[in-house]
C-alpha positions as CSV (number, residue, x, y, z in Angstrom):
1,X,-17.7,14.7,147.5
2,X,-17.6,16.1,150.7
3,X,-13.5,16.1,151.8
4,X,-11.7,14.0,149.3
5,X,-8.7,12.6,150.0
6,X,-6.9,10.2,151.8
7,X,-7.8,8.7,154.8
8,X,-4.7,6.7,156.2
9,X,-2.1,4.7,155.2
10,X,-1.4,1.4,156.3
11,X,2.1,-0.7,156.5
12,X,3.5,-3.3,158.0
13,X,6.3,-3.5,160.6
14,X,8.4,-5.7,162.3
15,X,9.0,-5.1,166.7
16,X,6.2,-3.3,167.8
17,X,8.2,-1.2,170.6
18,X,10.7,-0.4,168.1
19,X,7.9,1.2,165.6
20,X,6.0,3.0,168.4
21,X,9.4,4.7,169.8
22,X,10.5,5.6,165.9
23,X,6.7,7.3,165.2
24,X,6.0,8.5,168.7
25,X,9.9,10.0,169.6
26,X,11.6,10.4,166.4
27,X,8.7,12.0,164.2
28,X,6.6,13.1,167.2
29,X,3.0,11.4,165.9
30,X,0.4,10.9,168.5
31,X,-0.5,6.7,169.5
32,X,-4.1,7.5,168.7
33,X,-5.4,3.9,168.7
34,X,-3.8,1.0,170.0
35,X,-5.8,-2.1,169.1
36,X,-5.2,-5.3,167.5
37,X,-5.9,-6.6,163.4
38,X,-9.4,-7.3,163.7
39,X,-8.3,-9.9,160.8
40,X,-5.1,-11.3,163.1
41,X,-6.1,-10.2,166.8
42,X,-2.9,-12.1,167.9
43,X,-1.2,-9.1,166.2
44,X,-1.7,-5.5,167.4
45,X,-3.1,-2.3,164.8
46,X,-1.5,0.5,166.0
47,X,-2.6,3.8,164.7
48,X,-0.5,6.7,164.7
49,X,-1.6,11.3,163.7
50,X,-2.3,14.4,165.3
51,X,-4.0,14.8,168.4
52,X,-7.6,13.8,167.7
53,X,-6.7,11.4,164.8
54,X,-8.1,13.6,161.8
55,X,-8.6,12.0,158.6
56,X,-5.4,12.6,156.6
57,X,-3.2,12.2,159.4
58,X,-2.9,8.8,160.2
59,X,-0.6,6.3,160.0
60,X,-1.4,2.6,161.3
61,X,1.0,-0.6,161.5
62,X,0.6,-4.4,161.1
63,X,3.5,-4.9,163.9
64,X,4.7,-8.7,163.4
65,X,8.1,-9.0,165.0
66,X,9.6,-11.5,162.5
67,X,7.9,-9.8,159.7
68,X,10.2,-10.7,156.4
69,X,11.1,-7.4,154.5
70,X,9.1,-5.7,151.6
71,X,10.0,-5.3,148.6
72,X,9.4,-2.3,146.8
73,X,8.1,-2.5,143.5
74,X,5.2,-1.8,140.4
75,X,1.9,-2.6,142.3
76,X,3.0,-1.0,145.8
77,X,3.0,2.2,147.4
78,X,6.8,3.6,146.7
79,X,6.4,6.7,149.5
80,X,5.0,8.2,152.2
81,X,5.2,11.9,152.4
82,X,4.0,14.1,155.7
83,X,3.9,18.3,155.3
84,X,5.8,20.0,157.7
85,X,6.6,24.0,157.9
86,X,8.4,25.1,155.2
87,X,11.3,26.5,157.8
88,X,11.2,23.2,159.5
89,X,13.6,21.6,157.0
90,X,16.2,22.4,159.3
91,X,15.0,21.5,162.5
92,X,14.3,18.0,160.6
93,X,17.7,17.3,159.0
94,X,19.4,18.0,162.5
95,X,16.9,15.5,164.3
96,X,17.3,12.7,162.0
97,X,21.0,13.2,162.1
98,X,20.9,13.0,165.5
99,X,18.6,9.8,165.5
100,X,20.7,8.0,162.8
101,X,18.1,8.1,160.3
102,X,19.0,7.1,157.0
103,X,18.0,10.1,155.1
104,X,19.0,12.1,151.8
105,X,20.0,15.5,150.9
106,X,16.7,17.6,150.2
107,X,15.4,17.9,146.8
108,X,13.2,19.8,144.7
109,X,9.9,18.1,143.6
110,X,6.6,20.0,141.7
111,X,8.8,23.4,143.3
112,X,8.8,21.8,146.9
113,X,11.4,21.0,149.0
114,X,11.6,17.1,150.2
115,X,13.8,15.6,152.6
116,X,13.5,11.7,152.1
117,X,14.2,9.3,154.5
118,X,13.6,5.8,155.8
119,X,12.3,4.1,159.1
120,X,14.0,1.2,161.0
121,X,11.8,-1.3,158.9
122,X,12.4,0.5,155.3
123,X,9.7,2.0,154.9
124,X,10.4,5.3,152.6
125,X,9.0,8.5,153.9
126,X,9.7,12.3,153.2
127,X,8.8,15.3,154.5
128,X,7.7,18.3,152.8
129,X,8.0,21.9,153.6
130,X,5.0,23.7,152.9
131,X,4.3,26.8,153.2
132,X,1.2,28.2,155.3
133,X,1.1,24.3,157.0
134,X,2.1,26.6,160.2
135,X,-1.7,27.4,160.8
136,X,-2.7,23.6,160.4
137,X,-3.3,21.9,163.4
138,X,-0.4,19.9,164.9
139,X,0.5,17.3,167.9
140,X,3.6,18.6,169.2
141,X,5.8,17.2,172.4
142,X,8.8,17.2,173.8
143,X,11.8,18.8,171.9
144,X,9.1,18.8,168.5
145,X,7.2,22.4,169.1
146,X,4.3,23.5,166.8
147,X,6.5,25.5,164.5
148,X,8.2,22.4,163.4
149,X,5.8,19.5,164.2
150,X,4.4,16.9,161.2
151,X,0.6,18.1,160.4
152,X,-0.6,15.0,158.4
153,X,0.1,13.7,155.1
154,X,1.3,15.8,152.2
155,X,1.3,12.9,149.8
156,X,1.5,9.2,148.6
157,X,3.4,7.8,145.6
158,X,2.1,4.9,144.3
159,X,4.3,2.7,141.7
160,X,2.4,1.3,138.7
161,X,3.1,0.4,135.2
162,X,0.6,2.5,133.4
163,X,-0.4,5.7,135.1
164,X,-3.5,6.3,133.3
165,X,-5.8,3.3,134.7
166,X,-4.8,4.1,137.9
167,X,-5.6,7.7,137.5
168,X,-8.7,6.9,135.8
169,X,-10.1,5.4,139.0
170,X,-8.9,8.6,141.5
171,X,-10.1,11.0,139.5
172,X,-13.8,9.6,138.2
173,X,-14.5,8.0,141.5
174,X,-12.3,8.9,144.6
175,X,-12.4,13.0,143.6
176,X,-8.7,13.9,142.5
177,X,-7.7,15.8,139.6
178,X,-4.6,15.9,137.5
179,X,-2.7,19.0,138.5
180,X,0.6,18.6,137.7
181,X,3.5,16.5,135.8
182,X,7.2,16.1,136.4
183,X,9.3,13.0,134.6
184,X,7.4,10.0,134.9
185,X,5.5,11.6,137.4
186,X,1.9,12.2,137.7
187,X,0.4,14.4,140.2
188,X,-3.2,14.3,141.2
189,X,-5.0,16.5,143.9
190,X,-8.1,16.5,145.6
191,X,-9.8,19.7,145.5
192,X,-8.7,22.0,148.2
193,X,-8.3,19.3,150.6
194,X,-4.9,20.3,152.3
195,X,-4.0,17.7,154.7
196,X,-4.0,14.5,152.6
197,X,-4.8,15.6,149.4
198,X,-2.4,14.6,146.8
199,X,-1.8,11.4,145.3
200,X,1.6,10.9,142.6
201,X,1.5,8.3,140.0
202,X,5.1,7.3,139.0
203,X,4.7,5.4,135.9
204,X,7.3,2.0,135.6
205,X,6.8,0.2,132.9
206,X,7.9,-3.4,133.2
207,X,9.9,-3.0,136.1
208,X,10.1,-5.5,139.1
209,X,6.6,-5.9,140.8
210,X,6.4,-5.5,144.7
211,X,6.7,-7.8,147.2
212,X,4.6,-7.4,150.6
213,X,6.4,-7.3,154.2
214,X,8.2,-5.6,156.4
215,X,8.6,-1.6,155.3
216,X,5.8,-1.8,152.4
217,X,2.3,-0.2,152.5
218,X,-0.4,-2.9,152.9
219,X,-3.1,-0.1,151.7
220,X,-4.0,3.2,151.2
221,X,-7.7,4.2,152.1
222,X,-9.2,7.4,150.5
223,X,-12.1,9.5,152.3
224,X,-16.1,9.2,152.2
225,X,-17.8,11.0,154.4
226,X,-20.8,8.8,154.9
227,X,-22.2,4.8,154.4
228,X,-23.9,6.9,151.9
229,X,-21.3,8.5,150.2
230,X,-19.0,5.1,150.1
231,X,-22.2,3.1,148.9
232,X,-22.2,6.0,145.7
233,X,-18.6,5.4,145.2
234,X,-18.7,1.4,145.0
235,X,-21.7,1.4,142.7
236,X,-19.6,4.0,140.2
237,X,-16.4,1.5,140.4
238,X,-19.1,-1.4,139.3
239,X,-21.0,0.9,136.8
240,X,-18.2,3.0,135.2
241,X,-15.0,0.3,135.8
242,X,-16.3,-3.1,136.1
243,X,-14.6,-3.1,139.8
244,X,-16.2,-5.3,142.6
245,X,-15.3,-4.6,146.1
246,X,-15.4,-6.6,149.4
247,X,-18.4,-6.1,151.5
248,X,-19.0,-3.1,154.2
249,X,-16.2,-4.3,157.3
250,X,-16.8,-2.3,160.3
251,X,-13.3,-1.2,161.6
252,X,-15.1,0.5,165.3
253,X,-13.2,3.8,164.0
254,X,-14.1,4.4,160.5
255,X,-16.7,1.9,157.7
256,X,-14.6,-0.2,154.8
257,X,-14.6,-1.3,151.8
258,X,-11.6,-2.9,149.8
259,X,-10.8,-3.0,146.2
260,X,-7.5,-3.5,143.7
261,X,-7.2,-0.6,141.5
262,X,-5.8,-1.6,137.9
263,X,-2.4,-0.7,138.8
264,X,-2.4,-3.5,141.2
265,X,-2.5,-1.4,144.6
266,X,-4.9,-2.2,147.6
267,X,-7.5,0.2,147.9
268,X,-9.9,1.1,150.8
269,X,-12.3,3.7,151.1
270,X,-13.2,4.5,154.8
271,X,-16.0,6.7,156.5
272,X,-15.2,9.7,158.1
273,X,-17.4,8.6,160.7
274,X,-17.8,7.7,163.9
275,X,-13.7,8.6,164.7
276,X,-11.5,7.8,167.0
277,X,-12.9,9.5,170.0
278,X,-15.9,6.9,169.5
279,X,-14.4,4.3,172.6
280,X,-12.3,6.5,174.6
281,X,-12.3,10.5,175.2
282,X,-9.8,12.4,173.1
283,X,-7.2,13.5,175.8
284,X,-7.2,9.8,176.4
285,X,-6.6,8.5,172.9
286,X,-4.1,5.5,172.3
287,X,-3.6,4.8,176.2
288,X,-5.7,1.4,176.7
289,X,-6.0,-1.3,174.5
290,X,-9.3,-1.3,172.8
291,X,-11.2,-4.3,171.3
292,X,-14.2,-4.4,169.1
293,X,-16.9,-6.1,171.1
294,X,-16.7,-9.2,169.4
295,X,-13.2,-9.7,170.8
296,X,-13.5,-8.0,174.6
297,X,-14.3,-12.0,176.0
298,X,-10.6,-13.1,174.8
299,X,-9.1,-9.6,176.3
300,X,-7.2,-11.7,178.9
301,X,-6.2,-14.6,176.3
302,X,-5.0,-11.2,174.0
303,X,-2.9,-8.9,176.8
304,X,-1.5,-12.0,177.5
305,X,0.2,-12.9,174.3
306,X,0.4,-9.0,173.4
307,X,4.1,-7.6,173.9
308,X,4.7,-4.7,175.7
309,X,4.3,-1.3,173.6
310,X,6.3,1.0,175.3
């Protein structure tokens, strides 16, 4: 494979002004997309990562503004970590102090430090300090400067039963490898791919399985460079696992396919290609509202219903 990895997450939220003022002020992302679910265009698809929306760095949100809340559970994604500088711990607790974030005191996890915390909807993040992530690209404004500022995801924590299915899956077909354990824990990394690159399996048992909505991870989507590449992927889940997935869904951004994993968690794997920059020029990115073309004649019937982001 090419870059292995992941791609981006995607959660669900509830107000959409009160998500894009937690990721954009609080944590500093960049709005590198705002469109709507191509599945729900009543409903906007906001994406949020660094300043030309990178694989591995973005974050996107189902907004709904009565959105019932998650639960988190076996079957789900249980965190959402993003790598910071290692000396940025600091600068991080004092923010979210400041902000009122729910947050706990930092840990130690496979020898990193870990500062956990929650957003307004739930959702549990963390951030990671590691070191030599200084010399990683970064979108920094404001009061967040490049010495402190989130570079992408560090990792995901997914929540399943039985470890070993799941792992199966990322490491014969999505290109991770086991390189770590710690409790319950299974940690699996994708090559040398920094940015996005590590995926842990916390094994549950029987516990309580997950309930979607507000705060919980509707998907995580791993990288492919290519049609060509994702095509090779999907026929090893049908050869080598007996998986099926959906057909090819153009998202404008990136190419899709959807699968469940054994473990019960939604799977995507998306194209690389074309980006974000594909509709509107990079130092423009997340400003307009952009709709695939077999939306743009209900544009006036959409901004009208659309709330105001910001």
């Amino acid at each position: 494979m090419t870059h292995p990895g992941i791609h981006h997450v995607t959660a669900i939220a509830g107000p959409v002004r009160r998500n894009h003022d937690f990721y954009t002020r609080v944590l500093g992302l960049r709005l590198v997309k705002k469109t709507v679910n191509f599945d729900d265009p009543g409903t906007y698809h906001l994406y949020f990562g660094n300043e030309q929306g990178e694989p591995g760095t973005i974050l996107t949100f189902f907004p709904w503004e009565h959105v019932a809340p998650g639960r988190i559970g076996v079957g789900e994604t249980l965190e959402t970590a993003f790598r910071v500088p290692e000396a940025a711990l600091g600068f991080w607790v004092q923010r979210l102090v400041a902000a009122a974030v729910p947050h706990e005191a930092i840990v130690k996890r496979f020898g990193e430090s870990v500062l956990a915390f929650t957003d307004p909807d739930g959702m549990k993040l963390a951030l990671v300090g590691v070191a030599g992530s200084e010399a990683e690209p970064a979108w920094s404004v404001d009061d967040i400067g490049p010495e402190a500022a989130i570079r992408g995801f560090h990792a995901v924590t997914l929540l399943v039963a039985d470890t070993a299915p799941t792992a199966g899956i990322l490491t014969d077909v999505l290109g991770f490898r086991e390189s770590g354990r710690e409790g319950t824990t299974v940690r699996l990394k994708a090559g040398d791919t920094a940015v996005g690159g590590i995926v842990d399996l916390r094994g549950a048992g029987d516990f309580l399985r997950g309930r979607p909505g507000g705060g919980s991870v509707h998907h995580i989507a791993f990288r492919a460079a290519d049609d060509a590449e994702q095509a090779q992927m999907v026929r090893k889940l049908a050869d080598r696992h007996g998986i099926t997935t959906t057909e090819q869904r153009d998202r404008n951004y990136f190419r899709s396919v959807y699968f469940r994993e054994p473990g019960g968690v939604l799977f995507e794997i998306a194209t690389d290609v074309p980006g974000f920059a594909v509709d509107e020029p990079v130092a423009a990115l997340g400003e307009a509202l952009k709709l695939p073309a077999l939306l743009e004649g209900r544009r006036g019937q959409l901004e009208a219903v659309l709330p105001a982001v910001a």
